[in-house]
ROKE-263480 format. One record per residue (C-alpha): residue in three letters; x, y, z negated. Coordinates in steps of 0.001 Angstrom, whole numbers, padded with zeros to 6 digits, always signed. Each point is the difference from the previous one (the first is absolute). Example, Ala and Ser with C-alpha at 12.3 -4.5 7.8 and 13.67 -1.06 7.14 Angstrom:
Ala+012300-004500-007800/Ser+001370+003440+000660/
***
This chain:
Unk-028041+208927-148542/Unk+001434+001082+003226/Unk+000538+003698+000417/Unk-001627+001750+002017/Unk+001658+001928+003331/Unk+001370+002988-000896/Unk-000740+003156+002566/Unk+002340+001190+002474/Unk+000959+002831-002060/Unk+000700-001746-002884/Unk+003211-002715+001597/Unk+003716+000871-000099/Unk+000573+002497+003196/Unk+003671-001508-000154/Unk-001698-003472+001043/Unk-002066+001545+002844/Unk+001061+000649+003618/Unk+001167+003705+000997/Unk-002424+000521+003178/Unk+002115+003687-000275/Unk+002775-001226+001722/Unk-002174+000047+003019/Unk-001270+003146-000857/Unk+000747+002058-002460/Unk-003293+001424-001374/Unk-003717+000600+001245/Unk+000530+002846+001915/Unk+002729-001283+002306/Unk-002195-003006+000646/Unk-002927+002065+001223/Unk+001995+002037+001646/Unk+002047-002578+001839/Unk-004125-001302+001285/Unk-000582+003345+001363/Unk+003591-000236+002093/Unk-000500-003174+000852/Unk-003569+000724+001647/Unk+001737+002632+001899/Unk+002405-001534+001016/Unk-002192-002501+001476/Unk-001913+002759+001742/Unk+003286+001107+001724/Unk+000915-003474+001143/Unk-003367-000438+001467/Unk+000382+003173+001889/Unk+003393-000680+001196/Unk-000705-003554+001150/Unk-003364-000897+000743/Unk-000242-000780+003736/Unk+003750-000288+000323/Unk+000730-003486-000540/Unk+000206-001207+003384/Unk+004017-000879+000559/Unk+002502-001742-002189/Unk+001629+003638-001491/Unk-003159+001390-001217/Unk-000865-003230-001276/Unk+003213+000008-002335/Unk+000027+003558-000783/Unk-003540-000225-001492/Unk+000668-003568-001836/Unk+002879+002155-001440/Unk-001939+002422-001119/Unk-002613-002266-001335/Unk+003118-001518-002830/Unk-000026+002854-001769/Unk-004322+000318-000058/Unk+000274-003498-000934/Unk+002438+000000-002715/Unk-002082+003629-001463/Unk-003219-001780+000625/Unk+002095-003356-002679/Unk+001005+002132-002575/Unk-003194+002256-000357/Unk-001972-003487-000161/Unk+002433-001502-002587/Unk-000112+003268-002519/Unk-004104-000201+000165/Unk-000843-003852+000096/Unk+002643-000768-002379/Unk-001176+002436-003097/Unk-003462-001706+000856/Unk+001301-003718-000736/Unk+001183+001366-003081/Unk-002796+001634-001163/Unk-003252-000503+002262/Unk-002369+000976-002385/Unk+001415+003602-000003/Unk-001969+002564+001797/Unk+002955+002029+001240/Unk+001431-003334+001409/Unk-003248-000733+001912/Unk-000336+003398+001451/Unk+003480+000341+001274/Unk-000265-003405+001808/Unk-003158+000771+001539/Unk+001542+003433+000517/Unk+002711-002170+001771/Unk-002380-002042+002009/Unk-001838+002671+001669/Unk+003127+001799+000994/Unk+001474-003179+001437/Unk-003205-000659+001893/Unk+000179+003050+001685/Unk+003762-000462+000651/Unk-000546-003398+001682/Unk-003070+001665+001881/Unk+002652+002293+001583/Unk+002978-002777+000379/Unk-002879-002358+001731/Unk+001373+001086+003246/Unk+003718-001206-000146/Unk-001265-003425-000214/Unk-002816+000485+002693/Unk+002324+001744+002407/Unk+003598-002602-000264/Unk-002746-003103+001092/Unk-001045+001880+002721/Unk+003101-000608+001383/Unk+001632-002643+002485/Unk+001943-002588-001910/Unk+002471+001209+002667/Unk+000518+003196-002015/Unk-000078-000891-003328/Unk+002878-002839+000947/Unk+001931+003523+001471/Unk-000905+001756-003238/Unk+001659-002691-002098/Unk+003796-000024+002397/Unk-000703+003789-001622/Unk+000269-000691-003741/Unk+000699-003081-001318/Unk-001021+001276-003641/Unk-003386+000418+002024/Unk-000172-003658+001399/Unk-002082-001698-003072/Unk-002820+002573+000138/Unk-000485+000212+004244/Unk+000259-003989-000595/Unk-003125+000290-002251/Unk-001792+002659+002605/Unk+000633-003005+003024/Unk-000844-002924-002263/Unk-003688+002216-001186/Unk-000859+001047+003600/Unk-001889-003292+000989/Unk-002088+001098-002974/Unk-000605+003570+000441/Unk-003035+001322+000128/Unk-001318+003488+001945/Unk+001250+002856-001145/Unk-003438+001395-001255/Unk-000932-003107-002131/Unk+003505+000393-001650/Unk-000214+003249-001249/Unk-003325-000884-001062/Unk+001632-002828-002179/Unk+002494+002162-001385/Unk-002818+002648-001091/Unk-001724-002410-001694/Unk+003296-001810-001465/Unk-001183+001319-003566/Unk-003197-001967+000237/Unk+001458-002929+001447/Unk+002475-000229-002219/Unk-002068+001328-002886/Unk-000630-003874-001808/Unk+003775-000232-001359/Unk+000071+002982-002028/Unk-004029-000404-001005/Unk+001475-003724-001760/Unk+002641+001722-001390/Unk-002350+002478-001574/Unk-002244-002526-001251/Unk+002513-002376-001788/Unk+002013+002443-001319/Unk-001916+003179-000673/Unk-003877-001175-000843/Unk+000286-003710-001203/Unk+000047+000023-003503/Unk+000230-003327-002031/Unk-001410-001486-003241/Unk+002062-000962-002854/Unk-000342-003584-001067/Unk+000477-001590-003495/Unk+001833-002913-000855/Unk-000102-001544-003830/Unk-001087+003786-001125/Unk+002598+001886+001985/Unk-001075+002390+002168/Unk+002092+000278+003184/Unk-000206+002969+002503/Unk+000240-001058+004030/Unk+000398+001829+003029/Unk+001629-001058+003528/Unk+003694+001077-001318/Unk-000470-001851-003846/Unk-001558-003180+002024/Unk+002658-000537+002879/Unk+002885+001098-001988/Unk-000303-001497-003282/Unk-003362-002026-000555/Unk+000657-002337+002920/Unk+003476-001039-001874/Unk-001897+000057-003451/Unk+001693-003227-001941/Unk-003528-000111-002137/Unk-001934-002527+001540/Unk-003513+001660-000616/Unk+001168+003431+000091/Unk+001202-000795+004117/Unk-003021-001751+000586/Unk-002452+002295-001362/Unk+001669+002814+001716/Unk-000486-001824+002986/Unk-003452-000015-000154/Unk-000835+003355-001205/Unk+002442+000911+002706/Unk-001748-001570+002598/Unk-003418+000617-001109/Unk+000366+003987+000683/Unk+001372-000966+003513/Unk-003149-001430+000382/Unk-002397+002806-000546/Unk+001630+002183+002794/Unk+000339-003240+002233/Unk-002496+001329+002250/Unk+001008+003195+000575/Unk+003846-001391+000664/Unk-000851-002040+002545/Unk-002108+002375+001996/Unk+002849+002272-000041/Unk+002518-002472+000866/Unk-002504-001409+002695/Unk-000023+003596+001631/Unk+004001-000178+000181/Unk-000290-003321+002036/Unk-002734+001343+001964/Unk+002114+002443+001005/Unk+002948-002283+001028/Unk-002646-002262+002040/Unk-001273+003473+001871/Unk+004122+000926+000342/Unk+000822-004118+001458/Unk-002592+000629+002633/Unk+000422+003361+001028/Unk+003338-000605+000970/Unk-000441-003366+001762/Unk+001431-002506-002546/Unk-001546-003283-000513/Unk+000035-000356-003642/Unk+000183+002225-002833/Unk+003031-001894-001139/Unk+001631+000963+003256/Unk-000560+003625-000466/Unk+001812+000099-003446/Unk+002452-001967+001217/Unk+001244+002124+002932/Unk+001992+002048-001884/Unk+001965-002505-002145/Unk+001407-001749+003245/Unk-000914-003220-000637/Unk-002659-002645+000945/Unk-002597-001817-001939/Unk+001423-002712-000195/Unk+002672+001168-002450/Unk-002477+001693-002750/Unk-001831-003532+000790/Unk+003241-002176-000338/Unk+000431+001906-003797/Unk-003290-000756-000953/Unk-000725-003869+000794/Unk+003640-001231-000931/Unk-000038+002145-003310/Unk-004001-001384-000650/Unk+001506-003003+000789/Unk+002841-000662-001087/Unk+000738+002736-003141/Unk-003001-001123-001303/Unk+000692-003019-001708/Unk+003309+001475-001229/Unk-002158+003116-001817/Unk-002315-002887-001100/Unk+002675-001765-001990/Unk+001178+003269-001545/Unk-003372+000466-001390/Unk+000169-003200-001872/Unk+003261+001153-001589/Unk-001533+002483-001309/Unk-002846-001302-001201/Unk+002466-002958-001743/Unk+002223+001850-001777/Unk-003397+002446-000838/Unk-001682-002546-001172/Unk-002900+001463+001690/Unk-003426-001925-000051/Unk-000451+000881+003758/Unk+002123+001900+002633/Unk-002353+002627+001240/Unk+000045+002736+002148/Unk+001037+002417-003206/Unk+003019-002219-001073/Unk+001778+000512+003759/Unk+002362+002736-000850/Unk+001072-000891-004143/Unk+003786-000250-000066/Unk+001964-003153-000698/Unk+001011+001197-003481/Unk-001217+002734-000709/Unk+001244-000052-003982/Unk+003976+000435+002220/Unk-001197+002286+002394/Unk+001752+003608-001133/Unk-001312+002896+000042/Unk+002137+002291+002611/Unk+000473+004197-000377/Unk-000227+002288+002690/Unk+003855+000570-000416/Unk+000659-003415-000452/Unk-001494-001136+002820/Unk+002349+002737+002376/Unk+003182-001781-001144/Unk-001350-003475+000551/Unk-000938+001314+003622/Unk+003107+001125+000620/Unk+001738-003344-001060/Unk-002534-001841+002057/Unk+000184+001319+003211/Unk+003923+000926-000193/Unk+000502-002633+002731/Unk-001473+002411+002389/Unk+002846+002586-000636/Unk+000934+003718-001792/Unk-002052+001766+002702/Unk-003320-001773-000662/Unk+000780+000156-003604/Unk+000064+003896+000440/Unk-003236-000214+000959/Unk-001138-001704-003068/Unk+001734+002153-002448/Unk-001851+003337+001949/Unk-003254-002075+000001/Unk+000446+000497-003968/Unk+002183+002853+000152/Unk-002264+002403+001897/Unk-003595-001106-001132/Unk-001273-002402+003171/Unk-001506-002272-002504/Unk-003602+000902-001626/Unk-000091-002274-002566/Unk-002402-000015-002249/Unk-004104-001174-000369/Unk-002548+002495-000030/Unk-003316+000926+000669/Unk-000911+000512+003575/Unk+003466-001028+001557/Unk+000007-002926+002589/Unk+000482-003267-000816/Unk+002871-002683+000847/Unk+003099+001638+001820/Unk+000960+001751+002966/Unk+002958+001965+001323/Unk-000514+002667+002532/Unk+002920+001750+001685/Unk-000744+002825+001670/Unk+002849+001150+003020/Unk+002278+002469-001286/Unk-000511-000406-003519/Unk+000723-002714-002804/Unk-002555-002811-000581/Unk-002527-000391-002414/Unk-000581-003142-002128/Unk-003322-000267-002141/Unk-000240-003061-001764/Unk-002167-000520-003481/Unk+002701-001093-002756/Unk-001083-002578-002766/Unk+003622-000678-001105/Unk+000034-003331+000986/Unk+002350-001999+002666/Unk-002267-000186+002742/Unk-000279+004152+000002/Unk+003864+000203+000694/Unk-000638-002811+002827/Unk-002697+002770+000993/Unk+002440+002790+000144/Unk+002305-001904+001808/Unk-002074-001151+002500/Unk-000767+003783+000645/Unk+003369+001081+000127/Unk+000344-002583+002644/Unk-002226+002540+001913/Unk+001490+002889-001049/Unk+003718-001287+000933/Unk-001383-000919+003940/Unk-001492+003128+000356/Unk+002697+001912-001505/Unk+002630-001600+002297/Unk-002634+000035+002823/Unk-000775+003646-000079/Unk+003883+000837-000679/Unk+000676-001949+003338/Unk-003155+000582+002401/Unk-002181+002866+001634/Unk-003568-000268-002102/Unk-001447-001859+002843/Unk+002218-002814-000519/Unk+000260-000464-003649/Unk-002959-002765-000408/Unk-000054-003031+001010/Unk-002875-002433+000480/Unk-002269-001000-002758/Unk+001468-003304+000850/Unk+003556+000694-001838/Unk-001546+002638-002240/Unk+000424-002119-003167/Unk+003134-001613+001047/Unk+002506+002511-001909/Unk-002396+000283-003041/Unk-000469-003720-000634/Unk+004143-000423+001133/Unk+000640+002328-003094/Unk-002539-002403-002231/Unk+001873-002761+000577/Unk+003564+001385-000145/Unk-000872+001038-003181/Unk-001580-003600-001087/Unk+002898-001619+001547/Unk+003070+002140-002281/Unk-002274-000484-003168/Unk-000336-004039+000483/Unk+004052+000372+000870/Unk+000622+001712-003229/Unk-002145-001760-002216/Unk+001523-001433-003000/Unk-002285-002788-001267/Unk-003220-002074+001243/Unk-002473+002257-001751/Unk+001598+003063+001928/Unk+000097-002024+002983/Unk-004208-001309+000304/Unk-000735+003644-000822/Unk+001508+001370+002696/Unk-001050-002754+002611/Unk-003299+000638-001741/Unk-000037+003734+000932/Unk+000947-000868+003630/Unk-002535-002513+000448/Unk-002859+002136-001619/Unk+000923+003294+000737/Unk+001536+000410+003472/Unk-001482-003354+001704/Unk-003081+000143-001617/Unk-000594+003385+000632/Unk+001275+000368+003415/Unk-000672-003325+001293/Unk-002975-001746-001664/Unk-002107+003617-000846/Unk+000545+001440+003034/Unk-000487-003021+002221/Unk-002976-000842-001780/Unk-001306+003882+001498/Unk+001170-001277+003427/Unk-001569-002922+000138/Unk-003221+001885-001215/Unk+000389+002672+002733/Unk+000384-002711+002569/Unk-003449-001708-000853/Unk-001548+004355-000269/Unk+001499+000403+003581/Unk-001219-002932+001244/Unk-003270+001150-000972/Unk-000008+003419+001090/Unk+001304-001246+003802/Unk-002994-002264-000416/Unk-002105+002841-000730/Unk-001623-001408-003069/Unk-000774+002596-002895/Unk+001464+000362-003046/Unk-000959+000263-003408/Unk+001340+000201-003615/Unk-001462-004035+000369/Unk+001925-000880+002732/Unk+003569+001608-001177/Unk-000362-001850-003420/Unk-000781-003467+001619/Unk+002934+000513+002390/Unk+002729+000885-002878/Unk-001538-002255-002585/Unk+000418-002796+002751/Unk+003574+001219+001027/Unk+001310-000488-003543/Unk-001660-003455-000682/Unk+001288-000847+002719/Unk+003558+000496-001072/Unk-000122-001197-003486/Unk-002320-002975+000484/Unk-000966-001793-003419/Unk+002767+001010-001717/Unk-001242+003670-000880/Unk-003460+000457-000698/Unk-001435+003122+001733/Unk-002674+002148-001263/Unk-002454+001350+002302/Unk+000644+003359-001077/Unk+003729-000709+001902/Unk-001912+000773+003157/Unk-000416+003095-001084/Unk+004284+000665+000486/Unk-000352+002054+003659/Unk-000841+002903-001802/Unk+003198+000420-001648/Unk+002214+000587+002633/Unk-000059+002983+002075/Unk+002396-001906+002772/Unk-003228-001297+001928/Unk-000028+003922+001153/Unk+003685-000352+001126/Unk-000978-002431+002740/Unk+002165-002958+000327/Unk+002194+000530-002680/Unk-000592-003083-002759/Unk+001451-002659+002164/Unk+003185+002376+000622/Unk+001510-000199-003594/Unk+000101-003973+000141/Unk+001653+000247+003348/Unk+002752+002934-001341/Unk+000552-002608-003383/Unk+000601-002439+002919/Unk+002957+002192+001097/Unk+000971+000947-002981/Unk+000260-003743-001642/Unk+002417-000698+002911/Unk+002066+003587+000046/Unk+000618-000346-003560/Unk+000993-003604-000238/Unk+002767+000929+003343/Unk+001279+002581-002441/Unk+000252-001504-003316/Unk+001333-003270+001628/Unk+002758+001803+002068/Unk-001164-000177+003661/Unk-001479+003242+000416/Unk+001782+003329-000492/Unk-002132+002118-002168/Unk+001221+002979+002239/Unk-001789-002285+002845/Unk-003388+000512-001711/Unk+000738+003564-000564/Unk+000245+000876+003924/Unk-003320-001691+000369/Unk-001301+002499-002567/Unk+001694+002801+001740/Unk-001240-000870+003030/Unk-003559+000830-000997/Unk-002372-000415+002871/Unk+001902-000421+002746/Unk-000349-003771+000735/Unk-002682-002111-000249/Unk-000763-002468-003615/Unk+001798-003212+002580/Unk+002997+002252+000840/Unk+000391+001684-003889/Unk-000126-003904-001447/Unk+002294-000824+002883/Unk+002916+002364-001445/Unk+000395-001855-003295/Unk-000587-003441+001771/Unk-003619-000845-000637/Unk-002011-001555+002634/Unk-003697+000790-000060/Unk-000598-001990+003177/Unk-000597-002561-002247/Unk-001560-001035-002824/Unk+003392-001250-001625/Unk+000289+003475-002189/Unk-003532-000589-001475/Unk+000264-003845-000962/Unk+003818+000868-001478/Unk-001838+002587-002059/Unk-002684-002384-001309/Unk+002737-002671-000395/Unk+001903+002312-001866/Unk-003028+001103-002578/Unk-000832-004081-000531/Unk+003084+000096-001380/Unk+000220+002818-002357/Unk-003562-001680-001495/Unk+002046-003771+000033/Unk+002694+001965-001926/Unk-002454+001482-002376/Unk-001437-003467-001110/Unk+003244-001410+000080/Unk+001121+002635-002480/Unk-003161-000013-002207/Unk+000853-003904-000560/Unk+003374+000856-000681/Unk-001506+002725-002833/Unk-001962-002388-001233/Unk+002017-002603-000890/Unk+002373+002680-001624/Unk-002117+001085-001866/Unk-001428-003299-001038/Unk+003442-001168-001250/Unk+000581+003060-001563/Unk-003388-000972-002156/Unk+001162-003667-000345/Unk+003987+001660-001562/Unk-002377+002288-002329/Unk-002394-002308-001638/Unk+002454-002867-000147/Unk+003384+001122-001187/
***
């Protein structure tokens, strides 16, 4: 029997994050709100009304770095001690605590916004010969003034911001906070299950009917709160649709574009060449698996077993910082430093427990370190996990080192481009050093089903789904619990065909992601792995300068996703980058079957030397 989750107050502090570093107890939180909120007050009073040439303009965006990087670091000490432990009463009333006091604070910084669009582009251009450190945010004022809407109806938005944007958190309360799931029993056993024990362990299950069952019991809790998931999520895109319109753009897609600088026709390029093109790669994979299986069928439940699971070691939390540190040494001692503090200092919040979020995230709040939280099953896929998210916390680490906070982030766009680089770096030095064919599947194995199925199959699957929602929402057609399940459940037939037989109950997979409340986010990590396939092939083949790829990471948000790809020779004009990467995962699977013959016939004469000598 599986065991149960054990409470937050029961797991190793030593293997939990320090949110004290950003402040050191309770009281100098709160008391760092109450400054903040008066601070805010004073800036108001000093400014509002003034910001009508280019050296007020400055002066206030100056002043407005240091609110901004307060306004970070009080969000990251609340939210983050929530996505640990969400079911904790002192965690929910300090975050709505939090959200109440940054509502007003918004209310009362409203006016910076309203007031820098009110003037002449001829100003704003004179503003920026002012500051260059102030160029990227007047850029974004110019570039949102076609859009802007009166002053009156904005401050209206902004009062209401906790409404409008009340639908992420209310998911995140449901799934992780009320939703409680059934056990199940297998051949007598009984067998706990819960979001954490089903994505982090059951999924990977090597017992047949123990994955499949969970599966099902899985899925058939998602579907008694179907319903009420989809009329929240409906109110989210309701919103967006009210948002698109109110400021003049033609298409909801448009709207959530805007501020990742690129067209539709890029998140569309990722989508149709990966559905059509990745898919019969993935396809093929699957029957590898269900070969050397020996599986009756290849369903839906089967997707995510490993290779060989009977090699696959199990990997310690100290372990796993050494073989981090040998993967990514290509990259240098400096981003190795930041490894060894990740460790060092407590970034990481490793373990599963009740209430805390699921999957993995890094958040790095300006001015401080970052914070990983990941869910560790001591298996290989976890440390691809943690790598991934120091990928994050190494850009934004050099980023906020190097930048003013208004130029740290870049566009969703080339968001994932550093995390998935660091997946595949570390792929990449464990297929160089492996010693034998076993080693040597594994490994390709853990690529294939860990970084490009996650990033680039999972993902794309929720892009392609949140094409066919938007669609309908620009169409104004309503949407149901119905509608949302017919829409996924068609997505992923359509990319695994006959091979993989799909449940209806897969339909039901939009309500385990909260990235459809992050607007156009899915399709972003398949693009990033596009970057990343390329940046880390140019480094481990010798034609790119690993300190190349570090100046991109330093230089944050200050170009554009073309211009960043452009510094370490990648050319997103183009859909070159994306069929290289697909290319490059057909042959990691070739590789695997090529090596799985070569195993077998090993192993085969190794039978034949046995029984006949």
């Amino acid at each position: 029997m599986k065991k149960q989750l054990p409470k937050r107050s029961e797991v190793d502090v030593k293997y939990t994050w320090d949110v004290y570093t950003i402040f050191k107890n309770e009281e100098s939180f709160n008391q760092a709100l109450i400054d903040l909120k008066q601070q805010v007050l004073i800036f108001k009073e000093k400014h509002q009304g003034k910001l009508k040439n280019p050296e007020t303009i400055n002066q206030a965006i100056d002043e407005l770095k240091d609110i901004q990087g307060k306004l970070v670091r009080i969000n990251a000490f609340s939210s983050l001690q929530a996505s640990g432990e969400s079911t904790d009463e002192v965690n929910q009333m300090r975050v709505g605590r939090t959200g109440l006091a940054f509502q007003e604070i918004s209310k009362n910084l409203t006016f910076v916004s309203i007031e820098l669009k009110e003037n002449s582009v001829e100003t704003l251009n004179d503003a920026i010969k002012l500051s260059e450190d102030n160029k990227l945010y007047i850029e974004d004022v110019i570039d949102e003034k076609n859009h802007a809407l009166h002053p009156e109806v904005e401050k209206a938005i902004q009062s209401l911001s906790g409404v409008i944007n009340a639908p992420y958190g209310t998911y995140n309360r449901f799934k992780l906070a009320d939703m409680k799931f059934n056990d199940f029993e297998v051949n007598g056993v009984n067998y706990p299950n819960s979001f954490t024990l089903f994505e982090n362990e059951y999924e990977y299950d090597n017992h047949t009917e123990v994955r499949r069952k969970a599966y099902e019991c899985f899925y058939s809790k998602l579907g008694e709160y179907q319903n009420g998931f989809a009329s929240n999520y409906y109110a989210h895109l309701l919103k967006e649709k009210a948002m698109s319109e109110l400021r003049g753009y033609s298409s909801v897609v448009d709207y959530l574009l805007h501020d990742q600088k690129v067209t539709k026709d890029l998140m569309d390029r990722q989508i149709d060449v990966i559905m059509r093109d990745l898919s019969p790669v993935m396809r093929k994979y699957a029957r590898v698996l269900k070969e050397i299986h020996g599986l009756d069928k290849m369903t839906y439940a089967d997707l995510k077993i490993a290779i060989d699971p009977e090699f696959e070691p199990k990997v310690s939390i100290e372990s796993s910082k050494d073989m981090l540190l040998e993967g990514l040494s290509i990259l240098g001692d400096e981003y190795l430093e930041i490894v060894r503090r990740s460790f060092d200092e407590r970034w990481i919040d490793f373990p599963q427990n009740v209430g805390k979020s699921t999957g993995g995230f890094c958040s790095s709040p300006y001015g401080a370190n970052s914070f990983i939280l990941i869910n560790w099953n001591g298996q290989m896929d976890e440390v691809m996990v943690l790598a991934h998210e120091l990928g994050h916390a190494g850009h934004f680490q050099y980023a906020n080192k190097h930048q003013s906070i208004f130029n740290t982030r870049p566009s969703l766009y080339f968001i994932e481009a550093p995390s998935t680089t660091n997946e595949l770096i570390m792929s990449r030095t464990l297929d160089k050093n492996a010693k034998d064919l076993r080693t040597k599947r594994w490994i390709k194995s853990v690529m294939i089903s860990r970084t490009y199925y996650h990033n680039m199959v999972t993902h794309l699957l929720e892009a392609a789904f949140q094409r066919e929602v938007y669609k309908k929402i620009d169409a104004k057609e309503p949407i149901s619990a119905n509608v949302l399940n017919n829409i996924k459940l068609n997505v992923i037939k359509n990319f695994w065909g006959d091979e993989v037989e799909i449940p209806v109950y897969a339909g039901l997979t939009w309500m385990r992601q909260p990235h459809y409340f992050m607007g156009l986010y899915p399709y972003t990590y398949s693009a990033g792995l596009t970057i990343g396939t390329e940046v880390s092939r140019k480094i481990f083949e010798g034609e790119l300068d690993p300190t190349r790829w570090i100046d991109v990471l330093k230089a944050g948000g200050t170009k554009r996703p073309f211009d960043l790809a452009r510094m370490v020779d990648v050319d997103l004009s183009t859909e070159a980058p994306l069929v290289n990467t697909i290319k490059f995962i057909d042959e990691a699977v070739e590789e695997i079957i090529a090596i799985t013959k070569s195993l077998k016939q090993q192993w085969y004469f190794s039978f034949c030397y046995h029984v006949f000598k």
